[in-house]
N, C-alpha and C positions, 0 to 999 in steps of 0.2 A: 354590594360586594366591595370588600375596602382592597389598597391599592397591593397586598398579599396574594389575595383571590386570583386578583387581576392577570398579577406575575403569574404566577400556575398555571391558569388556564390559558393562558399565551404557552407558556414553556411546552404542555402538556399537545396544545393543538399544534405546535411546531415539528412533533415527533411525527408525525405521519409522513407531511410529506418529504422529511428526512430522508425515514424510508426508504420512499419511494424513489428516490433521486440516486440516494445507495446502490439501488438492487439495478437501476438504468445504468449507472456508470460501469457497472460492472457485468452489463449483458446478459443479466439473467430474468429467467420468466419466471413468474410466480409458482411452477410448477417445481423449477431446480430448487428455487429458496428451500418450498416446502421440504424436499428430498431429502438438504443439505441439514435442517436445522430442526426435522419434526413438526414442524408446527403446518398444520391445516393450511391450504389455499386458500378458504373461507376468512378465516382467520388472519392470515398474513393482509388478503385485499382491505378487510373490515380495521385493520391497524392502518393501513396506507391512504385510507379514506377517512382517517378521524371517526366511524360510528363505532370503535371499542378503543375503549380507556389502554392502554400498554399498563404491561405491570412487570417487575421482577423479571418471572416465568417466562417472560418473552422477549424482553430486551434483551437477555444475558444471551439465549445463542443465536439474535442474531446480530449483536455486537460480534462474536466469538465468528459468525457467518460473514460479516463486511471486513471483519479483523482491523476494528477499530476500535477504540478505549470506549466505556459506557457513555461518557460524559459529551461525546459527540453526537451521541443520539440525541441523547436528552437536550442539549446545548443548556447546561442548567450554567445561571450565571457564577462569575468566578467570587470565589470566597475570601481571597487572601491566603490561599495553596500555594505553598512556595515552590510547586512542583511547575515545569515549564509544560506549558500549554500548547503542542506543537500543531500549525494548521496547513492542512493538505491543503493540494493545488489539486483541481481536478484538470488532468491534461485530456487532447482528444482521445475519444472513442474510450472511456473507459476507465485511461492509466491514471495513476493519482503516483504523486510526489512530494516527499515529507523531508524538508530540508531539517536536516539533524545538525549544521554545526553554521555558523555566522561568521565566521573568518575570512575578508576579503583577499586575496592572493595566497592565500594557504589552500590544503587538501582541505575538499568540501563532500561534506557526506550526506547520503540522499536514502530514506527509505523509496520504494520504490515500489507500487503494483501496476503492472506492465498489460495492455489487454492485445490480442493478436492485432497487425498490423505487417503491412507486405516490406519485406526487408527494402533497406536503401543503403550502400554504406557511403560511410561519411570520412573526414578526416578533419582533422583539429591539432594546434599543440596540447599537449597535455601526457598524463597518466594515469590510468582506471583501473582500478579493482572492483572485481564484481562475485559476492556470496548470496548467493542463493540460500533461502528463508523458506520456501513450498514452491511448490512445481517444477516444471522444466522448463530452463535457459537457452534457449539456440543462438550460441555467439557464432559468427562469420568474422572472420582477420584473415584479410586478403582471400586468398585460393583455400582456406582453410574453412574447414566446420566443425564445430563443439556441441555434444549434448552435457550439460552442467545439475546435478539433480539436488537435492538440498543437502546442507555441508561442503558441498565444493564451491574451491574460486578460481578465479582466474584474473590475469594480471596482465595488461598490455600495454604499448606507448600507441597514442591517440592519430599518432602519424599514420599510421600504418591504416589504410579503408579498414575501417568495420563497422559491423552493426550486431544489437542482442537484442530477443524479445521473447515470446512464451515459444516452444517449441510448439505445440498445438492449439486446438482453439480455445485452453481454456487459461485463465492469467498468470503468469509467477510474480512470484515475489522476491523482492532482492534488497541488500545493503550495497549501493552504489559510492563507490569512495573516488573523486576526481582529483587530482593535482593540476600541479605546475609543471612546462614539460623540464624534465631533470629528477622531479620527487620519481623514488624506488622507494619501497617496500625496504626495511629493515631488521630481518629474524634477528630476532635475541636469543629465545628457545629453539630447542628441537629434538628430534631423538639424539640420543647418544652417540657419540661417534665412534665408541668401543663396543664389539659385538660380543 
């Protein structure tokens, strides 16, 4: 086997328990996978174990199912793609955090999938925007509560206790944008102010 072979079947045996790490962080059984993405329990376990080869047919949904880019599966090595290669944090119980910008003291922007977790709120300086991507948002600010569904945001000073997470047991997902306390939010556009 020359040192080609070698690479593959490393890359190849690596997909499994990928997987399997996947579908943990994200609290599901191999019953939901199957539900969620078609593919047989038989099948899904026999991918997660390394005794069937992944192909095409089955990586795609459930790339599409972890809502992660193919090339995390595969973890196939980097090419010289000038495309940035962005690497989740896998936080407790579930949640995963995709830091999307690198600017120390500027607004920092975070993808975000969130897994249920019992509210605490907090307070910090700062200011947060928060858009919801799938599922639902249960943001708490102060004495207040928000259901948030996908397309909407919501805007606050960090001062203020709060806390946001899935509204029920199962994860949302979200674009989290933090500042410095003083950044606002500044509309350019809007509707028309002539009716």
């Amino acid at each position: 086997m020359d040192a080609r072979d070698t690479e593959l079947a490393e890359i190849l045996d690596g997909i499994g328990p990928r997987l399997r790490a996947l579908r943990h962080d994200r609290g599901l059984t191999l019953e939901a996978l199957a539900e969620d993405t078609g593919i047989s329990v038989s099948t899904l376990s026999r991918l997660e174990s390394g005794k069937r080869r992944p192909t095409l047919e089955l990586l795609i949904p459930l790339a599409r199912a972890h809502r992660v880019a193919m090339d995390q599966l595969i973890a196939a090595p980097a090419t010289g793609d000038p495309r940035v290669h962005l690497k989740p944090h896998r936080r407790e119980r579930g949640s995963v955090l995709v830091p999307l910008t690198q600017y120390p003291g500027r607004v920092q922007v975070f993808k975000q999938v969130l897994a249920y977790r019992e509210p605490r709120l907090v307070t910090h300086a700062g200011y947060e925007w928060l858009y919801v991507l799938a599922g639902e948002l249960r943001l708490i600010l102060g004495e207040r509560e928000f259901l948030l569904r996908p397309g909407e945001v919501a805007e606050f000073d960090t001062g203020e206790p709060h806390w946001f997470g899935p509204a029920g047991t199962h994860a949302v997902e979200i674009l989290h944008l933090f500042g410095p306390h003083g950044d606002q939010a500044v509309v350019r556009t809007g509707p028309s102010a002539t009716s």
